[in-house]
C-alpha positions as CSV (number, residue, x, y, z in Angstrom):
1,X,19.2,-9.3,7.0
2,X,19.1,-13.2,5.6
3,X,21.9,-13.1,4.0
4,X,21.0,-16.6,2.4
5,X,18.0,-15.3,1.0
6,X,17.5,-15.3,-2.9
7,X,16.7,-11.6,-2.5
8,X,20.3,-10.5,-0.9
9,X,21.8,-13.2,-2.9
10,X,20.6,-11.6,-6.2
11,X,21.4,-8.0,-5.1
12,X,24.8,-9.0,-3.9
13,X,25.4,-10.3,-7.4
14,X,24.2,-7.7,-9.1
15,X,25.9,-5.1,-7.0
16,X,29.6,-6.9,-7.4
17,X,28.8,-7.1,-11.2
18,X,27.7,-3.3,-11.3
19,X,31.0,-2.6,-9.5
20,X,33.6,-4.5,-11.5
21,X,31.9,-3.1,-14.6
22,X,32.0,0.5,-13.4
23,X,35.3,-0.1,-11.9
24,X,36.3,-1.5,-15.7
25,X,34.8,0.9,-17.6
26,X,36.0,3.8,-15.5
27,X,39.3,2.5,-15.7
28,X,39.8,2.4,-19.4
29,X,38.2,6.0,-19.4
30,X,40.8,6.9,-17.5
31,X,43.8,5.2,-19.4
32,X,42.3,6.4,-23.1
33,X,41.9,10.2,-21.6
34,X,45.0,10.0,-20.7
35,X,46.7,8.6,-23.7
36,X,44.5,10.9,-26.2
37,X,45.4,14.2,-24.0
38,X,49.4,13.1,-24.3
39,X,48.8,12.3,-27.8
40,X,47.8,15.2,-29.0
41,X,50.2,17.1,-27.0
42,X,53.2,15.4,-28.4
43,X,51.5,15.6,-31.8
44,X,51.6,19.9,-31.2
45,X,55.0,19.7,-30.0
46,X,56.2,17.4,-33.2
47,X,54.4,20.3,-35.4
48,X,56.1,23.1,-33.5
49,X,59.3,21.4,-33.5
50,X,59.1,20.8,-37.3
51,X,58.2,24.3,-38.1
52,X,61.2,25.6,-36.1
53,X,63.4,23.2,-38.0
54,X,62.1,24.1,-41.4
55,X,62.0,27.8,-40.9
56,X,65.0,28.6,-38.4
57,X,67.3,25.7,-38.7
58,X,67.9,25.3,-42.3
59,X,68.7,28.6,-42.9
60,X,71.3,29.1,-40.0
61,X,74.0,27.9,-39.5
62,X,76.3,26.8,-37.0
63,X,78.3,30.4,-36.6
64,X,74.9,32.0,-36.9
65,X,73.7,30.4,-32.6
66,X,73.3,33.5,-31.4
67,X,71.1,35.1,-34.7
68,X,69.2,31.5,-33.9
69,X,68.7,31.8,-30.4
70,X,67.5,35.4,-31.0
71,X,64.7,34.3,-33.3
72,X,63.3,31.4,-31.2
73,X,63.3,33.9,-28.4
74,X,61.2,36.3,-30.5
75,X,59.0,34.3,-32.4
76,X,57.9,31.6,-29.8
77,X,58.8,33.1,-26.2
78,X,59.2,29.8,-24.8
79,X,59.8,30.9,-20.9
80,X,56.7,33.2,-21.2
81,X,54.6,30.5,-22.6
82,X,56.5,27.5,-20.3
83,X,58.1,25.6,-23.1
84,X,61.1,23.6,-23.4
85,X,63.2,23.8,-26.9
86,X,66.4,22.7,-27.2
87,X,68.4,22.8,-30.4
88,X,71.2,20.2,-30.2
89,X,74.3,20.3,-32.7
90,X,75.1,16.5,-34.3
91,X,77.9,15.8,-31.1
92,X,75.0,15.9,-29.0
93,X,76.0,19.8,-27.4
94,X,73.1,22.2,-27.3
95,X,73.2,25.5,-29.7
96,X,70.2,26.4,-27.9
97,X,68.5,25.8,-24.7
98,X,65.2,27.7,-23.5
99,X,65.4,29.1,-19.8
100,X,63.5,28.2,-17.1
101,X,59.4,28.9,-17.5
102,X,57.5,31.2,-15.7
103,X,55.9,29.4,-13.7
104,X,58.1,27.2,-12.5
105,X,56.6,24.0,-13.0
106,X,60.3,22.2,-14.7
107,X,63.9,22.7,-14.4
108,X,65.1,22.7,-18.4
109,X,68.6,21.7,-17.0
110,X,67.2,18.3,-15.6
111,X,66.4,17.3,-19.0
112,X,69.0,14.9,-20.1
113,X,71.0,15.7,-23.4
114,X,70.2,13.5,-26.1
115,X,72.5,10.6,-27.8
116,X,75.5,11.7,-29.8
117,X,74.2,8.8,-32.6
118,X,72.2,10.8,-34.3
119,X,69.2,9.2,-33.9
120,X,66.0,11.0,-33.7
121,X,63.8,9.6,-30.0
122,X,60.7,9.3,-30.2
123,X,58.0,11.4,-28.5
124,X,58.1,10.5,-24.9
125,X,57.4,11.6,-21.3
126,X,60.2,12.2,-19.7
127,X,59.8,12.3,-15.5
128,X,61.9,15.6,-13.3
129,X,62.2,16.5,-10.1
130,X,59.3,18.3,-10.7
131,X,56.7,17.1,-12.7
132,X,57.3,15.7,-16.1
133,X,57.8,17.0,-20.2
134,X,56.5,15.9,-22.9
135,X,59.3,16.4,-25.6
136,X,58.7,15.6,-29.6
137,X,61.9,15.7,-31.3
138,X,62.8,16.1,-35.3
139,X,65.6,16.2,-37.2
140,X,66.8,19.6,-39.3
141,X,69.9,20.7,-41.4
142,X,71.3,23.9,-41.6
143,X,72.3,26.2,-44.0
144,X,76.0,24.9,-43.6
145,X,75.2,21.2,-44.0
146,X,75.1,20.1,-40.8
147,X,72.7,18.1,-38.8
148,X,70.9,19.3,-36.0
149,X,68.3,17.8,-33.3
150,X,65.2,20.4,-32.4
151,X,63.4,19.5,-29.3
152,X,60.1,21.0,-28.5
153,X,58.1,20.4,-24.6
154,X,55.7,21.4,-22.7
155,X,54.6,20.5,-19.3
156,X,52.2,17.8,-18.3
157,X,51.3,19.3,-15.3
158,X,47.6,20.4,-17.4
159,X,46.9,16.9,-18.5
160,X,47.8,15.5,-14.7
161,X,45.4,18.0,-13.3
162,X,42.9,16.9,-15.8
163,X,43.4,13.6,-15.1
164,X,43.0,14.1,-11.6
165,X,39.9,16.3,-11.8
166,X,38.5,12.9,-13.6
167,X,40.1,10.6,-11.5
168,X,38.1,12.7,-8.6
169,X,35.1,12.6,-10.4
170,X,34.8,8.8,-11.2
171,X,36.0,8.4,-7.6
172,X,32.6,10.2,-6.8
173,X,30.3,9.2,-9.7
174,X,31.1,5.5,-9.5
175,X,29.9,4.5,-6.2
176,X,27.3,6.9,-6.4
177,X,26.1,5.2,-9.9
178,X,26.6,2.0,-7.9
179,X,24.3,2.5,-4.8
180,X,21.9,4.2,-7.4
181,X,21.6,1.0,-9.4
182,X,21.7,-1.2,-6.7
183,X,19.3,0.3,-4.8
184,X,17.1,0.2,-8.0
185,X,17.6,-3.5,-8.0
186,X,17.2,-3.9,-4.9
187,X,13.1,-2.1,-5.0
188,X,12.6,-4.3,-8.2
189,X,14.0,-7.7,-6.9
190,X,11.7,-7.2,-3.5
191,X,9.2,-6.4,-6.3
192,X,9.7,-9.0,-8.1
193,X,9.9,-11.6,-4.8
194,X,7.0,-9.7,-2.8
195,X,4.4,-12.8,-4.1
196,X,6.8,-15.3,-3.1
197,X,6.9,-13.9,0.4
198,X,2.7,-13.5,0.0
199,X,2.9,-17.2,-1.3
200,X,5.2,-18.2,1.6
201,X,3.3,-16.6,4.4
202,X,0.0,-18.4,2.7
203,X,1.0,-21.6,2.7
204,X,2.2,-21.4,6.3
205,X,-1.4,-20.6,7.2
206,X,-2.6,-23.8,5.3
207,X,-3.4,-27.1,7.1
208,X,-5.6,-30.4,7.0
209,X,-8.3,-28.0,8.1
210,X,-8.4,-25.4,5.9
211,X,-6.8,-27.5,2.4
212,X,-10.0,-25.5,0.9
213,X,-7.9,-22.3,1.0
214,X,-5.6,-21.4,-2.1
215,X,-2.3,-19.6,-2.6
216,X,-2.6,-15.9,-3.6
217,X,-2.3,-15.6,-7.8
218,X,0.0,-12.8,-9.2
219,X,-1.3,-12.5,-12.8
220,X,1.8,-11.4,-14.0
221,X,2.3,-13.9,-16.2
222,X,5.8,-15.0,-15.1
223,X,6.9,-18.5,-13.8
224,X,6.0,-17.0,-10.0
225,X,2.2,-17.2,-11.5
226,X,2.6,-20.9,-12.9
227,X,4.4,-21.7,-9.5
228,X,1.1,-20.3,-7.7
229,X,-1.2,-21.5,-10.3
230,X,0.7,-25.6,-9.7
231,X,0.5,-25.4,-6.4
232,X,-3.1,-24.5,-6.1
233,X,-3.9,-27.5,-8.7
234,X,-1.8,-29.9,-6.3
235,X,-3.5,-28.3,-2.8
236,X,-6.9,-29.2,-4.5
237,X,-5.9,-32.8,-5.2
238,X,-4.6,-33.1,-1.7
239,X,-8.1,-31.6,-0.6
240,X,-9.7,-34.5,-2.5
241,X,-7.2,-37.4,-1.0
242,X,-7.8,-36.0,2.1
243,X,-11.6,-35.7,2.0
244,X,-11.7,-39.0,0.7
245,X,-9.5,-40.4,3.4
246,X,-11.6,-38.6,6.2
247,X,-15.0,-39.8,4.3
248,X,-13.8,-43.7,3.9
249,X,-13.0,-43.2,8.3
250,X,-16.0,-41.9,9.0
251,X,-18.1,-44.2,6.9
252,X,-16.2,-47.8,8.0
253,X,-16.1,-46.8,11.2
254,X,-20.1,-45.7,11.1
255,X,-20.6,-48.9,9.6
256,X,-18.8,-51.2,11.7
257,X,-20.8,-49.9,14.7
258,X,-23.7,-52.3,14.0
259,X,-22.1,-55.2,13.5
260,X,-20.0,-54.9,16.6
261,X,-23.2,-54.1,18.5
262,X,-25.1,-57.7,16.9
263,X,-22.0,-59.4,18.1
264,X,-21.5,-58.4,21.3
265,X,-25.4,-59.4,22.0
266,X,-25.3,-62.6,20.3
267,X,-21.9,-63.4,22.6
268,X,-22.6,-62.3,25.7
269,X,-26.4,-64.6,25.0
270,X,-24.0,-67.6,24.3
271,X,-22.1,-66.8,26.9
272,X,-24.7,-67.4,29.4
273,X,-25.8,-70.6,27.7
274,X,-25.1,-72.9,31.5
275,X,-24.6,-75.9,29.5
276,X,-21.0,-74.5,28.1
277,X,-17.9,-75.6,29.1
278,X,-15.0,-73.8,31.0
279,X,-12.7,-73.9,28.3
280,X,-15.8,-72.9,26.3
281,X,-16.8,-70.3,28.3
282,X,-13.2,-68.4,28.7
283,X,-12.5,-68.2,24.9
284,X,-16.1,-66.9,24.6
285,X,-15.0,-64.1,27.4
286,X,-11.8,-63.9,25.4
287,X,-13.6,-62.9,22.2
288,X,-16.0,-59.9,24.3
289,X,-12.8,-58.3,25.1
290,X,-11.7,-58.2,21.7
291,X,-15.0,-57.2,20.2
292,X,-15.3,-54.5,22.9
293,X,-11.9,-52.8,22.5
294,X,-12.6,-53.1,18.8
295,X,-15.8,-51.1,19.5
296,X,-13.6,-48.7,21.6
297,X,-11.3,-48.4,18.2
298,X,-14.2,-47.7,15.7
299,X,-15.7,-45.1,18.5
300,X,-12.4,-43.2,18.8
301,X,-12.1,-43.3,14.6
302,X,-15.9,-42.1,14.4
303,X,-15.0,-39.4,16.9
304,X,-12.2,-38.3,15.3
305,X,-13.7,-38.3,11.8
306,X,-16.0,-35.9,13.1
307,X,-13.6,-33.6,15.0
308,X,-11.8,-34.1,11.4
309,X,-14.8,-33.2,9.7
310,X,-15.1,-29.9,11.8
311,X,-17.7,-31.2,13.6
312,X,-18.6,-28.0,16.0
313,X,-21.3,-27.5,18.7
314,X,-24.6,-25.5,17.3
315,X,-23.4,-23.1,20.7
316,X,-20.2,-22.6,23.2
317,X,-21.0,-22.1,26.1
318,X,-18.5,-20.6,28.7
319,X,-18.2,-22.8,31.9
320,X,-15.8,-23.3,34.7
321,X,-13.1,-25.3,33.5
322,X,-11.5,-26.1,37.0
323,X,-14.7,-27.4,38.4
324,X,-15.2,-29.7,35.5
325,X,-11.5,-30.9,36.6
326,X,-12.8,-31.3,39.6
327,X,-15.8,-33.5,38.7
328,X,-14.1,-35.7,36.4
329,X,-11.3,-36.3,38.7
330,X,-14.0,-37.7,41.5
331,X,-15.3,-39.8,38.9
332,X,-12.1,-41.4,37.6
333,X,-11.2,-42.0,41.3
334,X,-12.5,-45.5,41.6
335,X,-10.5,-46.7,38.3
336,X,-7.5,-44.7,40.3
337,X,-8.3,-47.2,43.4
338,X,-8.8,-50.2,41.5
339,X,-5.3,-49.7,40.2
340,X,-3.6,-48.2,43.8
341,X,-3.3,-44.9,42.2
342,X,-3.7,-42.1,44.6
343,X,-5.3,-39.0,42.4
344,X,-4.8,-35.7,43.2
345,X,-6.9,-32.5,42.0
346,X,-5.3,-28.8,42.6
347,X,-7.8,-26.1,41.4
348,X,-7.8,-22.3,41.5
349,X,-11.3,-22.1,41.1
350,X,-13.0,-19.6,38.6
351,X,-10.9,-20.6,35.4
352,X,-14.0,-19.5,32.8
353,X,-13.6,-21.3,29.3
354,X,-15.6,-21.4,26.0
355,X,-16.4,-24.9,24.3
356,X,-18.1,-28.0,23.9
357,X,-17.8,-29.2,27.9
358,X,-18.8,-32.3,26.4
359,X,-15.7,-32.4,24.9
360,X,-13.0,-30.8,26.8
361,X,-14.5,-33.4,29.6
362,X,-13.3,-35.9,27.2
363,X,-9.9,-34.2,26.8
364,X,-9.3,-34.8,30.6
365,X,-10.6,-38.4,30.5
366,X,-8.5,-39.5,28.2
367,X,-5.3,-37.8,29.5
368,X,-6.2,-39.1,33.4
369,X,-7.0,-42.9,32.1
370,X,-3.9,-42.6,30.1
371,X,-1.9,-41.4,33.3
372,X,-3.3,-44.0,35.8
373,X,-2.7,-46.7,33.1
374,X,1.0,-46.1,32.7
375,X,1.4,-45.6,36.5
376,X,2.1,-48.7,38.7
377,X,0.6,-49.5,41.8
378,X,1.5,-47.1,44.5
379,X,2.0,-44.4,42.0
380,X,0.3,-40.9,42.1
381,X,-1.2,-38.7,39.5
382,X,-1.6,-35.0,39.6
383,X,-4.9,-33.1,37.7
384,X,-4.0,-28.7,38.5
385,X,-6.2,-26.5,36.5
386,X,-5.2,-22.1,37.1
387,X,-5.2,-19.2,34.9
388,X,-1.9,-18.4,33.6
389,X,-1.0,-15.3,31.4
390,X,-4.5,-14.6,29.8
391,X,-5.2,-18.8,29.2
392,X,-6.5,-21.7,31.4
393,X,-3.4,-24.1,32.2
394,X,-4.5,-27.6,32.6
395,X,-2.0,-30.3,33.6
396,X,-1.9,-34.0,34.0
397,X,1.4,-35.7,35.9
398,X,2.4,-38.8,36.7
399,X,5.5,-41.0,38.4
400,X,5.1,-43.5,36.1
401,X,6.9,-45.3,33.4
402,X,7.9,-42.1,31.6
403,X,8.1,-42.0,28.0
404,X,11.2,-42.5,26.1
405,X,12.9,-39.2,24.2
406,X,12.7,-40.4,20.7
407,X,8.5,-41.4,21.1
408,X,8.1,-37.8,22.7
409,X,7.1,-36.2,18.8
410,X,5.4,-39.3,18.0
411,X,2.5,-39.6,21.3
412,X,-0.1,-38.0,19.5
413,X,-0.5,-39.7,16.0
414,X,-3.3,-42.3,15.7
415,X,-2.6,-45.9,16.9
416,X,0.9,-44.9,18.2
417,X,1.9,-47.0,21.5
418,X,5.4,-46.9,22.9
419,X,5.0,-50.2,24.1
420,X,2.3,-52.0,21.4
421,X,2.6,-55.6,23.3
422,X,2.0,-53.8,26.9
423,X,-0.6,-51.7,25.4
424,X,-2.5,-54.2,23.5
425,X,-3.1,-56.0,27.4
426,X,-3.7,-52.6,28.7
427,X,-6.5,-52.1,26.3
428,X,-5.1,-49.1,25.1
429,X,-5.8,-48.4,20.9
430,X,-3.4,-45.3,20.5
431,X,-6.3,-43.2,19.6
432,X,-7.0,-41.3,22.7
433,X,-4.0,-38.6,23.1
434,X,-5.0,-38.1,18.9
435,X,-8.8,-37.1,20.0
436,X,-7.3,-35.3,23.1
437,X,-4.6,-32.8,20.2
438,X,-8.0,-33.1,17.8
439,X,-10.0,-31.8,20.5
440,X,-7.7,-28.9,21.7
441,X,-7.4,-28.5,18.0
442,X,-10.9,-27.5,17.6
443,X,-10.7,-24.9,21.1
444,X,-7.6,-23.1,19.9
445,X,-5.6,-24.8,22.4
446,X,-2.2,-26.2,22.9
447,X,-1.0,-29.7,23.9
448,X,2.6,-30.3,24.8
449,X,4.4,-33.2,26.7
450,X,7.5,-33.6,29.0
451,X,8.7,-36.9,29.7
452,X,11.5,-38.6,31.1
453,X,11.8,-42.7,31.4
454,X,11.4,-43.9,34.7
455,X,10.9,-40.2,36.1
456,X,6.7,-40.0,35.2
457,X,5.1,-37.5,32.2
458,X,3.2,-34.3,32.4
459,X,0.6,-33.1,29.8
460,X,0.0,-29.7,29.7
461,X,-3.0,-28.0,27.7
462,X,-3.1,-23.9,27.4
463,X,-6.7,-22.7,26.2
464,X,-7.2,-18.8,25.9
465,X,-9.8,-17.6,29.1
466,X,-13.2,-16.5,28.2
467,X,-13.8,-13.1,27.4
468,X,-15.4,-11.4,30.0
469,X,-18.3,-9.1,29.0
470,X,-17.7,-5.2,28.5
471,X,-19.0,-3.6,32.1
472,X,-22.3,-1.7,32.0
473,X,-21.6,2.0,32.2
474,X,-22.4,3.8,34.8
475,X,-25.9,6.4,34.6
């Protein structure tokens, strides 16, 4: 999982938000329960406590405990019904105290005796050994005058195992709610993201020879649509610089063909005028040179205008792509002589293609012109073609110059020379290793390059063998 995607990033959010929320809301559930449920328990036990004062208190008195004690006993049962009632004389010394409950669940003796002020506390909780009471207390007067304290309890042990039974449950129903919603977030944010992704994988797939594809459209009418809808607009205008680029190539380069050819024929007619000079006579064979490498630059830029263009064969044909190796290597080994180049061929033999042999020829001119070129005297190059994995492996090495690290991405855009002074005297335009990746371009192959300086170069082209033909079955 990306966890810098927008899609996890989104979901994370919205499952930590979720999470506190819950977490909150549950929470404060929790706390009001529990201050309701003690609430109205203290609120019962101030009633009860009231109702003993005004009907049992004020009209006993202090010689009359044991008449008292008798009547609480009888008319509210408190350790059948496991309550606490205490009736407290105005020194603070109990008249009456209720026994231990049934059930066991408090002690009454742990409860501590109230103040000998007089004042009346305040409904409270008050913590045992075992469990806790909550105790409402009133003030009453007897039949004699004096002043009495009535306190009424009951156990909490009902409203902790409530709580509890709540507490479990929001233990359970949070995270549960939680992965529920985030889950559901999760299915609508990939929803919502899927034409991104679409979008993505798209525009991955788009290149200077397809620009007259588009992006997918989601009419969904969200900003994902006018995303898709402005990039489409802004593909189609690159489409149109592009075109335009490619057209203005091809046409200069169509139409500087002519003129080149009139002036190379009206120089090379000077140039065999016998009344001109030396000095004459080497500027004029100074100028061919220049007019034909220029006519090598505008052939190399009509070329690739076409290969730009698309330009495909009517009909591939499939053909031995080792013995064309082979072929072209013999006839490049007179400019590998001229230079003291030994050239070397290694073929496997049988290594079917499917192309334009016209082409792919080219492909292995260039790249053995440009090896021999960059190799000194005494040098050797190296032309292997075999199969390999399901493609046909073609490499070109050298022990030349080498090529340094940082020009290694650079060796295959137009008019790029590592060394522009040494190729300029080389007669090299930069344009042949860019109609060598057009050309593979066109095939479905791959060109790639290792280099090192001083340590020679090695071009290496993978094309995908013919298929061969489905066997005849047999009768």
């Amino acid at each position: 999982m990306n966890t810098h995607s927008l899609s996890f990033r989104l979901v994370a959010w919205y499952a930590g938000v979720l999470t506190v929320v819950f977490v909150l809301l549950g929470g404060l559930t929790w706390l009001f329960l529990r201050h309701d449920l003690q609430a109205n328990v203290l609120g019962t036990q101030v009633r009860r406590a009231r109702q003993i004062a005004d009907t049992l208190v004020s009209a006993t008195g202090a010689s009359d405990a044991k008449r008292l004690a008798q009547q609480v006993e009888q008319l509210y049962s408190p350790e059948a019904n496991d309550r606490f009632i205490r009736i407290s004389g105005a020194d603070g010394r109990p008249v009456y105290v209720s026994g231990a409950p049934r059930n066991g669940s408090f002690d009454p003796a742990e409860v501590p005796p109230p103040a000998a002020a007089g004042a009346v506390p305040a409904p409270r909780r008050q913590p045992l050994a075992r469990g806790a009471l909550l105790i409402a207390a009133v003030a009453a007067r007897g039949s004699d005058g004096a002043r009495y304290l009535v306190e009424v309890g009951t156990s909490s042990a009902d409203i902790e195992a409530t709580l509890a039974h709540v507490l479990a449950m929001l233990a359970v129903s949070l995270p549960l709610a939680v992965c529920v919603a985030v889950a559901g977030g999760f299915v609508l944010v990939r929803r919502a993201l899927k034409p991104v992704a679409s979008i993505a994988r798209k525009a991955e797939d788009i290149s200077l020879h397809n620009l007259s594809e588009r992006l997918p459209v989601v009419h969904s009418g969200d900003e994902i649509e006018q995303l898709s809808v402005a990039l489409n607009r802004m593909i189609r205008r690159l489409e149109d610089a592009v075109h335009s680029s490619k057209q203005f190539v091809a046409d200069a380069s169509h139409e500087l063909r002519t003129p080149l050819t009139v002036m190379r024929g009206e120089l090379e007619s000077l140039a065999q005028d016998a009344g001109l000079g030396g000095e004459t006579r080497e500027t004029l064979g100074s100028v061919l040179e220049e007019v034909d490498r220029l006519g090598e630059i505008v052939d190399g830029l009509f070329a690739l205008s076409r290969l730009d263009a698309g330009e495909t064969p009517a009909e591939w044909v499939k053909f031995d792509l080792a013995e064309l190796a082979v072929t072209t290597a013999g006839q490049m080994s007179l400019l590998a002589e001229d230079k003291q180049v030994r050239l070397s061929c290694e073929s496997a033999g049988g290594v079917t293609v499917e192309g334009d042999r016209a082409r792919l020829k080219q492909v292995v001119v260039n790249l053995l012109d440009n090896a021999i070129k960059y190799t000194p005297s005494g040098g050797r190059v190296r032309l292997s073609v075999r199969p390999e994995a399901g493609f046909a492996v073609l490499e070109v090495s050298d022990d030349g110059i080498g090529i340094p690290a940082e020009a290694l991405p650079h060796v295959f855009k137009r008019f790029f020379r590592v060394d522009s002074s040494r190729s300029r005297e080389q007669g090299g335009a930069g344009l042949g290793l860019s109609i060598v990746k057009s050309i593979c371009g066109v095939h479905g192959a791959e060109v790639e390059v290792s280099s090192s300086p001083g340590q020679g170069s090695t071009f290496r082209i993978r094309q995908p063998l013919a298929a061969e033909p489905a066997a005849s079955a047999l009768a």
